[in-house]
C-alpha positions as a Markdown table, in Angstrom:
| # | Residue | x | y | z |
|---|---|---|---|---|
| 1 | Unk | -23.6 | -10.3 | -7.9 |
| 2 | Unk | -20.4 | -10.1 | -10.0 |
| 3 | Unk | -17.1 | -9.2 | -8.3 |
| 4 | Unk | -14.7 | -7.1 | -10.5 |
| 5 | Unk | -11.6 | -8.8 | -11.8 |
| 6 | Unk | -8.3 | -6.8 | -10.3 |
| 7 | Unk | -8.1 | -5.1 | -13.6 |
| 8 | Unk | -11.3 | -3.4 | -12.9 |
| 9 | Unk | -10.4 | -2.8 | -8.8 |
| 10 | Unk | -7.0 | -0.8 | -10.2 |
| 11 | Unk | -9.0 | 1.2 | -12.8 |
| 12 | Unk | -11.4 | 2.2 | -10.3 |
| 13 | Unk | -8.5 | 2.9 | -7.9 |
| 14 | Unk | -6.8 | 4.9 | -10.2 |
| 15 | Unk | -9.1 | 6.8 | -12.2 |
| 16 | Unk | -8.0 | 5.7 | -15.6 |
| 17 | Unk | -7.3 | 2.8 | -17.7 |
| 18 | Unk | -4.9 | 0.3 | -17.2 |
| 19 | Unk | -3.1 | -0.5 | -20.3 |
| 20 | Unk | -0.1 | -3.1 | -19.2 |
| 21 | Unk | -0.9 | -4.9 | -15.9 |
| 22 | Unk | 0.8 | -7.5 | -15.5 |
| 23 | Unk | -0.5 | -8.8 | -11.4 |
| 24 | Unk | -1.2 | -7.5 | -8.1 |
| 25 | Unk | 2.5 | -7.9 | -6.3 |
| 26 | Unk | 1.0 | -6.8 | -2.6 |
| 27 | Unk | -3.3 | -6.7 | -1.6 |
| 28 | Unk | -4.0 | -4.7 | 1.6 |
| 29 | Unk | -5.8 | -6.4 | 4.8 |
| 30 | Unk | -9.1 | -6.3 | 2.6 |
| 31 | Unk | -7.4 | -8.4 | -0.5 |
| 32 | Unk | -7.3 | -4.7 | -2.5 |
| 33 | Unk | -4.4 | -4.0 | -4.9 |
| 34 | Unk | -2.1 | -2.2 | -3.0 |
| 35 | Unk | 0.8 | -2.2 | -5.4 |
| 36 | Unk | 0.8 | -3.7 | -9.0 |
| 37 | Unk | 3.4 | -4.7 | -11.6 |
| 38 | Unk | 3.6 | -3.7 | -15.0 |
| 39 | Unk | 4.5 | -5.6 | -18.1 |
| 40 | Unk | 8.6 | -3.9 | -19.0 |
| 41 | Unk | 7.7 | -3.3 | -23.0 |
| 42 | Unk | 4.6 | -2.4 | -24.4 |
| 43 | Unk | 4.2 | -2.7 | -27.9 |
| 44 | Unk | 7.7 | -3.3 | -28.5 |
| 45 | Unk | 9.2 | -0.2 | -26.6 |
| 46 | Unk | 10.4 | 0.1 | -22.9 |
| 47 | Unk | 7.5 | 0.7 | -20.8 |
| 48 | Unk | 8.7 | 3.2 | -17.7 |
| 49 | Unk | 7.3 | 2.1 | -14.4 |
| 50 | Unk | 7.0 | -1.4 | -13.3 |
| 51 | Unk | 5.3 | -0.9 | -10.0 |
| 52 | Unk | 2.5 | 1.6 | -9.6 |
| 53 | Unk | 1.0 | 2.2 | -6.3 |
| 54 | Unk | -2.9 | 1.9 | -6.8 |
| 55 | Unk | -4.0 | 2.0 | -3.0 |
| 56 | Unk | -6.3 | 5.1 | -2.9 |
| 57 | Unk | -5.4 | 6.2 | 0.8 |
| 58 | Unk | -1.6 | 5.6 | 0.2 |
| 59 | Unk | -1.7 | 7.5 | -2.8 |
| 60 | Unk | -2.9 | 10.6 | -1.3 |
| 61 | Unk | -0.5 | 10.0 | 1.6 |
| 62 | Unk | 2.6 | 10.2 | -1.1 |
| 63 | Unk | 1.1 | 13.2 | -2.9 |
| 64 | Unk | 1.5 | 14.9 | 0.8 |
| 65 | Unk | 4.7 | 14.0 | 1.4 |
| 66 | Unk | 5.7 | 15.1 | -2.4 |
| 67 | Unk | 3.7 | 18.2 | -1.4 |
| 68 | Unk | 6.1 | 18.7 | 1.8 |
| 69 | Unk | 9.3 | 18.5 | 0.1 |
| 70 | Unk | 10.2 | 14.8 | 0.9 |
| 71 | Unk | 11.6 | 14.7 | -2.7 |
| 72 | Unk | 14.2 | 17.1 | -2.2 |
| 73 | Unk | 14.8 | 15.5 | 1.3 |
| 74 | Unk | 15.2 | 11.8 | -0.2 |
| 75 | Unk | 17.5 | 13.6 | -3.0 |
| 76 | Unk | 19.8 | 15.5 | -0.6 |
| 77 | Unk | 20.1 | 12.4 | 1.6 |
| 78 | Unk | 21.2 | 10.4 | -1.7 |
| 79 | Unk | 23.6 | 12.9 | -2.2 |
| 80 | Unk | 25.3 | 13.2 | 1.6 |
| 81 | Unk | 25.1 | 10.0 | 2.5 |
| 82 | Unk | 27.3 | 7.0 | 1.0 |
| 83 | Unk | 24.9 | 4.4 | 3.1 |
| 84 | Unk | 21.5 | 5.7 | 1.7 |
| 85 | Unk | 23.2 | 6.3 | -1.8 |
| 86 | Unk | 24.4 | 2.4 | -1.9 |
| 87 | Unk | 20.8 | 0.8 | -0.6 |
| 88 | Unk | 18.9 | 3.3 | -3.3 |
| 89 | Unk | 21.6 | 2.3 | -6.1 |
| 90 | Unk | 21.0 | -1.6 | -4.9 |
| 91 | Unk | 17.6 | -1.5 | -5.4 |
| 92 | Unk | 17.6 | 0.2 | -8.8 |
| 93 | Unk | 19.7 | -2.7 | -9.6 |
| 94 | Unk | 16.9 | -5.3 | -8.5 |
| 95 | Unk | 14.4 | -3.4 | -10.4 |
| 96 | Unk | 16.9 | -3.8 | -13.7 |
| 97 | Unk | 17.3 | -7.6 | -13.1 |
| 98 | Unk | 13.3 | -8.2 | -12.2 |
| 99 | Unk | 13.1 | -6.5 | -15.5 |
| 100 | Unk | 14.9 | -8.4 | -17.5 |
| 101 | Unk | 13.6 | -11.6 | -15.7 |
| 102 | Unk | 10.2 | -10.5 | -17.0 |
């Protein structure tokens, strides 16, 4: 029996081909791809996203939340409070520096 590579798992997960994975960053209880990190340039050019939730279940959690208006929530929140704005602005910047570490 072959197993399939976490390329394959992450395909499967997310219904398409994967064109720039780069590793699994966090595996459920199960060893599954949970979350995986992208490559920052493809082909030369700046490649958007550098995590991508893959986790099935998780997934369709977010898409319920997005369905309920936690967007606008998390956007209003940005927007009235200094403390929330700070810790979202903070981790934008990690995500800039782990790109350029890449």
């Amino acid at each position: 029996m072959d197993l399939l590579s976490d390329e394959e798992i992450v395909e499967k997960q997310l219904g398409r081909k994967v064109k720039n994975l780069r590793r699994v960053v966090k595996r459920c209880k199960y060893g599954y791809p949970i979350v995986v990190e992208s490559f920052p340039l493809k082909d030369g050019k700046p490649f958007p996203t550098l995590y991508w939730l893959t986790c099935i279940f998780l997934r369709r959690e977010i898409s319920r939340l997005e369905s309920e208006g936690w967007i606008k929530k998390f956007e209003d929140r940005i927007k009235s409070d200094k403390e929330f704005f700070e810790k979202v602005r903070k981790a934008h910047e990690e995500v800039r520096k782990r790109r350029v570490k890449i």
